[in-house]
C-alpha positions as CSV (number, residue, x, y, z in Angstrom):
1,X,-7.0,-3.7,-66.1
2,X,-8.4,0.3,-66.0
3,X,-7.9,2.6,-68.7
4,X,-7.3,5.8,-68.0
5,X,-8.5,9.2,-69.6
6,X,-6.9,12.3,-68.6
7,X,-7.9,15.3,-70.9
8,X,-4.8,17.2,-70.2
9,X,-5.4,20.8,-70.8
10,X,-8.9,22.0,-71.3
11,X,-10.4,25.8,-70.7
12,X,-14.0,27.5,-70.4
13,X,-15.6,29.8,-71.7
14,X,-18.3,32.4,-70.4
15,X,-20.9,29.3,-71.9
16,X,-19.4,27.2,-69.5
17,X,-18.3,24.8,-72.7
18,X,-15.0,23.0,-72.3
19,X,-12.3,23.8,-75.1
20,X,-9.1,21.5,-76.0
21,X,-6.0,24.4,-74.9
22,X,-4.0,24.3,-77.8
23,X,-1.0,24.9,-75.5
24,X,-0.6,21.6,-73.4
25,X,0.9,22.4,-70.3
26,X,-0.5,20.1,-67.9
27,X,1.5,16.5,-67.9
28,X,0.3,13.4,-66.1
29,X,2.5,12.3,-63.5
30,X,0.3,9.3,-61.7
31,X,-3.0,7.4,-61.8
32,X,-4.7,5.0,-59.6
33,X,-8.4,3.7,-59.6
34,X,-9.9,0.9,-57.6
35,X,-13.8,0.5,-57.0
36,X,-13.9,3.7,-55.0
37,X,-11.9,6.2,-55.9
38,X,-10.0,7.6,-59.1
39,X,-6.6,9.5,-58.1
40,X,-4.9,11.7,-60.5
41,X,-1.9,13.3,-59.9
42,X,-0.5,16.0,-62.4
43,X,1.8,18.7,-63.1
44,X,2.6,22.6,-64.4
45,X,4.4,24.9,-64.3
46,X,3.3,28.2,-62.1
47,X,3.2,30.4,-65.0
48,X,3.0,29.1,-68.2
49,X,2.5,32.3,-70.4
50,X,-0.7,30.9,-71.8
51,X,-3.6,33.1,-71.7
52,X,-6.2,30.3,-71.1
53,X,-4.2,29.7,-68.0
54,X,-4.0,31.3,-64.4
55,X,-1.0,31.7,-62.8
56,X,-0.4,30.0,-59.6
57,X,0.7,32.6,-56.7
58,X,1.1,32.4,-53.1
59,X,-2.5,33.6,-53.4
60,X,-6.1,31.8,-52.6
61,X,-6.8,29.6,-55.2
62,X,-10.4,28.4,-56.1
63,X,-10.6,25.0,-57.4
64,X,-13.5,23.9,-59.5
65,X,-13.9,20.2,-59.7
66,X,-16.7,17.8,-61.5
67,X,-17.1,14.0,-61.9
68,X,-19.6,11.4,-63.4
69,X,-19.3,7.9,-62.6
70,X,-18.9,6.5,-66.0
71,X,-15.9,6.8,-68.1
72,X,-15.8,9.8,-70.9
73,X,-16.7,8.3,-74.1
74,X,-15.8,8.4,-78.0
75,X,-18.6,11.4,-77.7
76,X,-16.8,13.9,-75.4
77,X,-17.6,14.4,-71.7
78,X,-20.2,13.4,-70.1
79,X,-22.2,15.7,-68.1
80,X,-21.3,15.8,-64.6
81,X,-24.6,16.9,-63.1
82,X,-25.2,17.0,-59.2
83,X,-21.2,15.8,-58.9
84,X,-19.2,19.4,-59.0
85,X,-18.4,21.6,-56.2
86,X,-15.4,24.2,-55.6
87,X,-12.8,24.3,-52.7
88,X,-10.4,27.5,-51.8
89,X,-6.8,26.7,-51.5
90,X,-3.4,28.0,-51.3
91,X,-0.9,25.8,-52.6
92,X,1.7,27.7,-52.3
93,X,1.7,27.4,-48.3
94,X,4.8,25.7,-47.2
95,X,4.4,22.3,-46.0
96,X,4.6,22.2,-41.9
97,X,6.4,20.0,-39.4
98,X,3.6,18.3,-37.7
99,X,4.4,17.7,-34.2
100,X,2.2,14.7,-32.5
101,X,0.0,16.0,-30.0
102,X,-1.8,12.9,-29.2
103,X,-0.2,12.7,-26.1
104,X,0.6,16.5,-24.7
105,X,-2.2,17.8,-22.2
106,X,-4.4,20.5,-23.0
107,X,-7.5,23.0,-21.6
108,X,-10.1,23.9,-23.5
109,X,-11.4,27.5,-23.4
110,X,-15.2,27.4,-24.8
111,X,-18.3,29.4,-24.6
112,X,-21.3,28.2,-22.8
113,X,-24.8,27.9,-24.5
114,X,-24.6,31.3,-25.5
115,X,-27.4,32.6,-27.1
116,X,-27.0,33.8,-30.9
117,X,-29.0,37.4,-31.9
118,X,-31.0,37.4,-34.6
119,X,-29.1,40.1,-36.2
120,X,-26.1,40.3,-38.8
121,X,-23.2,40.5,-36.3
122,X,-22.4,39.7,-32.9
123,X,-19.3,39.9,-30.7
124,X,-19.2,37.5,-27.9
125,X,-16.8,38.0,-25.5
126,X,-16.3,35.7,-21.9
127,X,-13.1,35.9,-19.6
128,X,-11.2,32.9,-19.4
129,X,-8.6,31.8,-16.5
130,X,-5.4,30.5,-17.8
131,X,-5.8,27.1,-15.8
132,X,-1.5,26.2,-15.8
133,X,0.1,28.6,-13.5
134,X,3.5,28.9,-11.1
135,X,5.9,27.4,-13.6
136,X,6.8,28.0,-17.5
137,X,4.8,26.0,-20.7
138,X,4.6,26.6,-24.1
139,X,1.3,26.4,-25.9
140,X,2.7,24.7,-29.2
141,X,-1.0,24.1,-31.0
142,X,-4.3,25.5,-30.9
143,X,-7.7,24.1,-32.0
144,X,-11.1,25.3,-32.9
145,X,-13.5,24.0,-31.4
146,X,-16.6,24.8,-33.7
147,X,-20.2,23.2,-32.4
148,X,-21.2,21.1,-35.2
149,X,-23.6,22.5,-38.0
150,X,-22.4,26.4,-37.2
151,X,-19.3,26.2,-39.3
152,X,-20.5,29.2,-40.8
153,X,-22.1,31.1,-38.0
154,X,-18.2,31.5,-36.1
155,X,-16.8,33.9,-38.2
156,X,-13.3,34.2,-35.8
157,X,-12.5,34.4,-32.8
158,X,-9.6,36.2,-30.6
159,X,-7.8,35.7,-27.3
160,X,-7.2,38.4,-25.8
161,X,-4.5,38.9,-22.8
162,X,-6.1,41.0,-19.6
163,X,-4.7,42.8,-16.6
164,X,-3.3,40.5,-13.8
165,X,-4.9,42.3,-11.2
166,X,-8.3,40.5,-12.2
167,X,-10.3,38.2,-9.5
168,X,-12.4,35.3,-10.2
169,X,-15.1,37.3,-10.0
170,X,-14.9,38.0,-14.0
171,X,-14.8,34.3,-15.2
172,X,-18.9,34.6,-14.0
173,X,-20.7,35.1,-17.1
174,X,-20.0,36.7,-20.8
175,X,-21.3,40.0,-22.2
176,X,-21.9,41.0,-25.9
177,X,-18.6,43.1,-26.9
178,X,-18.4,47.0,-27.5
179,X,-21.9,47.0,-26.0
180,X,-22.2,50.6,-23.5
181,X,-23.0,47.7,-20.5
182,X,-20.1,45.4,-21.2
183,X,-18.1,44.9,-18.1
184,X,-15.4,47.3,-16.8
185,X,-13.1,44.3,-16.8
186,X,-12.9,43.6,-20.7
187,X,-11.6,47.0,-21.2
188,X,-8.1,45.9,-19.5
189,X,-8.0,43.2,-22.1
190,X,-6.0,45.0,-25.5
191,X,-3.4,42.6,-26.4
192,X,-4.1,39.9,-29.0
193,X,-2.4,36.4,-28.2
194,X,-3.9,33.9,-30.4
195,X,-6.3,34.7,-34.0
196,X,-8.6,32.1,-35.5
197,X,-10.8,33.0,-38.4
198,X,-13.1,31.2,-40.7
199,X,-11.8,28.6,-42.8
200,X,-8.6,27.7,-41.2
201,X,-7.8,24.7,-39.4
202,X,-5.7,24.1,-36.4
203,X,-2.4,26.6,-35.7
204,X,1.1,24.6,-35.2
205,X,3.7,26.9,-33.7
206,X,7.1,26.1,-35.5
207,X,9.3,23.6,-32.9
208,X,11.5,26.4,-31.5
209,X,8.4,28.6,-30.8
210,X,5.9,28.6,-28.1
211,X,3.4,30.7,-26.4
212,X,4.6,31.2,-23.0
213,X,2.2,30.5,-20.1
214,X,2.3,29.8,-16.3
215,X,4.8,32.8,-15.3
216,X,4.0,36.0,-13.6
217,X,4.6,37.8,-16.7
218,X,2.1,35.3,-18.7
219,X,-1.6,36.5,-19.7
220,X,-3.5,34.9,-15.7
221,X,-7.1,35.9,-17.7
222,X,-7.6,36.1,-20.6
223,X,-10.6,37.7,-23.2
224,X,-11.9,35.2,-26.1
225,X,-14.1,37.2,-28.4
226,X,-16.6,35.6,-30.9
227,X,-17.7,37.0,-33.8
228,X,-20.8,35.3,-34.9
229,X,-22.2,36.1,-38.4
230,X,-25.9,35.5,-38.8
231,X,-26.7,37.1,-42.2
232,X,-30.1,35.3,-42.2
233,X,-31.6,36.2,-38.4
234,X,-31.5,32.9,-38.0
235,X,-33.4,32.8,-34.4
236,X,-33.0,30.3,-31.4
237,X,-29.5,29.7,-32.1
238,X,-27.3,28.3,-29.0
239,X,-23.4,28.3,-29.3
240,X,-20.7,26.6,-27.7
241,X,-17.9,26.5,-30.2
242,X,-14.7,28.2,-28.6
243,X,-10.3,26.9,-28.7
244,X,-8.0,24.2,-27.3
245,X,-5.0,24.5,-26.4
246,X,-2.3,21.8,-26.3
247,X,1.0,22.7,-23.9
248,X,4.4,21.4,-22.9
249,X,7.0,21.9,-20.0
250,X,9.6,20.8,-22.9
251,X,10.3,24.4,-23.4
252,X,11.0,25.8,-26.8
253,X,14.0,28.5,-27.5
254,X,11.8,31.4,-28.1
255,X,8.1,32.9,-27.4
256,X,5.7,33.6,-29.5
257,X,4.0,37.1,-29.7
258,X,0.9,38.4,-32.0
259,X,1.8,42.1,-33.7
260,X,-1.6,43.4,-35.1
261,X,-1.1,45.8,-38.4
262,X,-4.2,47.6,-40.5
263,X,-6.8,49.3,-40.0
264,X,-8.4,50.3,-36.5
265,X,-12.2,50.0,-35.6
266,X,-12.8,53.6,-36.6
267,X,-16.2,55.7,-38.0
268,X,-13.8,57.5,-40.2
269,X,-13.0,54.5,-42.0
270,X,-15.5,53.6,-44.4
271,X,-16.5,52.6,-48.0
272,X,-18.7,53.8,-50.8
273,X,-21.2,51.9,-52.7
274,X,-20.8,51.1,-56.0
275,X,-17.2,50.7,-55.9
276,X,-15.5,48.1,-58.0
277,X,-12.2,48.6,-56.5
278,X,-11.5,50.3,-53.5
279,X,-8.5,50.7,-51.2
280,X,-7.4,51.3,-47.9
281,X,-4.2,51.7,-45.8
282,X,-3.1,51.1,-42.8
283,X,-0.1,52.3,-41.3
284,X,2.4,51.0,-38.5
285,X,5.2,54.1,-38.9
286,X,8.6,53.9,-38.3
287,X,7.9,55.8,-35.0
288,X,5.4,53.1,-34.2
289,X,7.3,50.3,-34.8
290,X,10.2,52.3,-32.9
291,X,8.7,52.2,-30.0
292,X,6.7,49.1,-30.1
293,X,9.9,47.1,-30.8
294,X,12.3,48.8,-28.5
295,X,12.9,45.9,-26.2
296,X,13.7,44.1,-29.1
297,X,17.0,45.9,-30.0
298,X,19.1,45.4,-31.7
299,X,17.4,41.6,-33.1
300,X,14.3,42.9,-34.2
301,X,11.2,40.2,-34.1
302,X,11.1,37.7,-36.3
303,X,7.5,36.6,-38.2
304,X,7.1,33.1,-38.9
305,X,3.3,33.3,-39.6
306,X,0.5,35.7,-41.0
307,X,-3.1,36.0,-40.7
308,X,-4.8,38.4,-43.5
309,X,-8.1,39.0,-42.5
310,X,-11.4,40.9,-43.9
311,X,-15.2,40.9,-43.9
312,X,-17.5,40.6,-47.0
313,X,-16.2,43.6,-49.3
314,X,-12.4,42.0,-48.9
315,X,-10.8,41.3,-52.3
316,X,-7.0,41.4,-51.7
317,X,-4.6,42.2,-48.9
318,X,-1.2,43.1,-49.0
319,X,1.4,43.8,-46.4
320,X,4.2,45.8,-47.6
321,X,7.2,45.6,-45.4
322,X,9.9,49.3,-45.6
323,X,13.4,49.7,-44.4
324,X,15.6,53.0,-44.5
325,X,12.7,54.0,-46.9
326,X,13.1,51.0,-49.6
327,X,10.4,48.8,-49.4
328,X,11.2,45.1,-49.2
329,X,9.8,41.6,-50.6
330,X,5.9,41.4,-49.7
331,X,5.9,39.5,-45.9
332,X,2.4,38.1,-47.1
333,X,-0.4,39.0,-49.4
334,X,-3.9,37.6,-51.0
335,X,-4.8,38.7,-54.5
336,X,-7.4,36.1,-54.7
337,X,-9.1,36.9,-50.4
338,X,-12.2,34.5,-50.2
339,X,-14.3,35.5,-46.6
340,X,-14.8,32.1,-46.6
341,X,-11.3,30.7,-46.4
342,X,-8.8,32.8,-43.6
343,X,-5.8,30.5,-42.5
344,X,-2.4,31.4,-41.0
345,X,0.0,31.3,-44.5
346,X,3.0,29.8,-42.7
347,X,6.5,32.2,-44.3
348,X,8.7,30.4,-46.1
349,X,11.5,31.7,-44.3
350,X,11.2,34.0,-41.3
351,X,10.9,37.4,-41.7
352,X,12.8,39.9,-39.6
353,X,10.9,43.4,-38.5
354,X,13.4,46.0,-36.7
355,X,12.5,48.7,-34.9
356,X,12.2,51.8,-37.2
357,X,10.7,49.6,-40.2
358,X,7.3,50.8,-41.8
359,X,4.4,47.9,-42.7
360,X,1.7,49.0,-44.6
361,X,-1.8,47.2,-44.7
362,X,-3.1,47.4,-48.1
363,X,-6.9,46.4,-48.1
364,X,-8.7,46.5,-51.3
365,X,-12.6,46.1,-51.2
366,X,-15.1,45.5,-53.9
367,X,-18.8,47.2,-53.4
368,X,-20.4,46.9,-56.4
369,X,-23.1,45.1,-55.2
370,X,-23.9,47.4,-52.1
371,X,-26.6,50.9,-52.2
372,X,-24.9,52.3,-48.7
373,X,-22.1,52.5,-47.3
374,X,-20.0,50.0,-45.5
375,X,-18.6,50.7,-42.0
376,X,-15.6,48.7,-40.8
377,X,-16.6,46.7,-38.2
378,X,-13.2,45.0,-37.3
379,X,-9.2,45.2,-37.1
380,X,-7.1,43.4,-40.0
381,X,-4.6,41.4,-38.6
């Protein structure tokens, strides 16, 4: 027989000293122990108008957790020691269907020994041949596939979709990205397919969505770019991390498509120093979306998932969503952006964008810690 102690409703302070909330608003709801493990399940509300709390948004959430291996005594706690960590999480994100792909076939698109700089950033990019051709699949899952031990060197990576006029010529050997000798061929490669960045695990496509491959009109080559973060110069370092892709000929009702919003690689976008808050915009205007969505009349697109992605400086991204000039529910936002931690946020309910609609990227940045200025090296998405 265990006896269980669960201190419901405690707070810190800036002395890291745990304090008894005088307003209990966490309530046990299970609790198992065995010789392993102790499992605690409990409940609150997502706001519980108590200062000593944090409200729980659609936002990152950064959980703080410590242990130690006996059980708290008449004394108080009792100090965890080595046993603590923290985790980001948003649990908020709706639950997804998994679909089993244990038995669907798939192709793996992955870098070769590629040699790592010894310098802050890379971009690795390598042309890729789309090995399923002459009839119709749907890519319904995609993987990384990060070497082990450089979990933290990928820093994302994008699949690009190139011209169709392309030989085999290209699929010979990869060239650092937005270098002056990068080969003619990446420049026909502009449209995003497929977005992976750190942190996030595999990408399900809901069950009536798929990525069309195998047609004419389907991406033949395709661009994967790596962006390898190396903030130490760490030297000698050989990657081989890249995606997998898992198809079917069990065709969904509708393919998927990537719409990039935000800001554009651009020298006139940059940040001061010394900034505790700073923000940006980017723009998709009515006339852009007008035209970008004109095939799509009267029906719009409809977005099921969203990517929010920034570098170092990121602190909170918000995409704000306009129609006939009133602005609309937020289709996805971060308060809480950890670098560390950038997974697809699956939408509760799909989100229809018609042509004429505004989005606006909202990035704010935090440079407080910087003496120069920060260039933006990279799109959001």
């Amino acid at each position: 027989q265990s006896t269980f102690y669960f201190q419901q409703d405690y707070f810190t302070d800036e002395n890291r000293v745990l304090k008894k909330d005088p307003q209990q608003d966490y309530h046990l709801e299970y609790a198992m122990e065995n010789s392993t493990h102790t499992i605690l399940a409990f409940s609150r509300e997502l706001h519980t108008c108590d200062t000593n709390d944090k409200s729980i948004t659609e936002s990152t959430v950064r959980v703080i957790w410590a242990y130690h291996h006996k059980d708290m005594g008449e004394a108080g706690q009792n100090y965890h020691g080595s046993n603590r960590g923290t985790k980001s999480l948003r649990l908020l994100n709706p639950e997804k269907a998994e679909v089993s792909s244990a038995s669907l076939p798939y192709f793996d698109l992955t870098n070769k020994d590629v040699p790592i700089p010894d310098k802050d950033t890379t971009y690795w990019c390598q042309m890729f041949k789309i090995p399923v051709q002459h009839e119709k699949h749907h890519v319904t899952k995609v993987e990384p596939l990060i070497q082990k031990g450089h979990e933290n060197l990928v820093h994302h990576i994008l699949l690009y979709q190139c011209s169709s006029n392309l030989n085999d010529s290209v699929l010979d050997y990869g060239h650092e990205c937005y270098h002056p000798n990068m080969p003619d061929s990446f420049f026909t490669c502009e449209t995003v397919i497929f977005a992976w960045a750190i942190g996030g695990e595999g990408f399900t496509y809901p069950p009536h969505v798929g990525l069309s491959i195998g047609t004419a009109a389907d991406p033949q080559f395709v661009l994967m770019e790596v962006h390898y973060d190396n903030p130490s110069y760490t030297e000698g370092l050989i990657d081989n991390s890249g995606l997998r892709l898992f198809y079917t000929q069990d065709l969904r009702k509708y393919d998927a498509g990537v719409i990039e919003a935000g800001l554009w690689v651009s020298l006139f976008h940059n940040i001061p120093p010394g900034m505790p808050e700073f923000v940006s915009e980017g723009h998709c205007t009515l006339e852009c979306l007008e035209e970008a969505l004109g095939a799509e009349r009267p029906s719009g697109i409809h977005v099921f998932a969203v990517l929010l992605h920034a570098h170092l400086a990121g602190r909170a991204i918000r995409m704000r969503h306009f129609r006939n000039g009133k602005e609309q529910k937020l289709l996805a936002y971060d308060d809480e952006f950890d670098f560390n931690f950038q997974e697809f946020q699956y939408l509760e309910e799909e989100r229809t964008i018609l042509p004429g609609d505004n989005l606006i990227t909202e990035c704010h940045y935090s440079t407080v810690d910087r003496i120069r200025m920060t260039w933006v090296r990279k799109i959001l998405l």
